[in-house]
N, C-alpha and C positions, 0 to 999 in steps of 0.2 A: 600367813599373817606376818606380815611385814614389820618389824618394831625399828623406830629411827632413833637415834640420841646426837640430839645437836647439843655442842657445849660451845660458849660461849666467853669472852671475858666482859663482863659488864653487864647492861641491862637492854633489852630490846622492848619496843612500842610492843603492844598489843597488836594494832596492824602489820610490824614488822613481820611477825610472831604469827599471827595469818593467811600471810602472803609468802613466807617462806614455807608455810604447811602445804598451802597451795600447792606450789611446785615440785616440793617433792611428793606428793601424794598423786599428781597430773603424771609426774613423769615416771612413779613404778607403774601405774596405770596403763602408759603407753608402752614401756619397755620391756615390762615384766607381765604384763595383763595381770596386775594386782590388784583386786579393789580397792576404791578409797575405804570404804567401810569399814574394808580390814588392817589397814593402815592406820598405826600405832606411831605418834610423832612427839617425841618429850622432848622438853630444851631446859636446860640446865645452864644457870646466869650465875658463872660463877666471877667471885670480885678478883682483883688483879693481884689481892698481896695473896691468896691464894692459889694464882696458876704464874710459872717461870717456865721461860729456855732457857737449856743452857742452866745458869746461876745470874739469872736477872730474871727478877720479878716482875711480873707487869704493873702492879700497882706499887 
């Protein structure tokens, strides 16, 4: 059972947020013979004063 964690700075569409489940989900699928079924895909939008490199912040 496959568990993904996309983190993010900012906010992504609903379709964005679709279309990148898609593809990782197609492509353990192919790589790994994973199912999608079992394919666990969370994304985490997080705001910019709270992720940095470095000592600069993105928000």
């Amino acid at each position: 059972m496959p568990y993904v964690n996309v983190k993010v700075v900012g906010k992504l569409s609903k379709e964005q947020k679709q279309n990148i489940s898609s593809d990782i989900s197609n492509s353990l699928l192919k790589h790994a013979g994973k199912p999608k079924d079992h394919t666990y895909i969370v994304f985490d939008e997080v705001s910019g004063e709270n992720w940095a490199k470095g000592d600069q912040l993105f928000g």
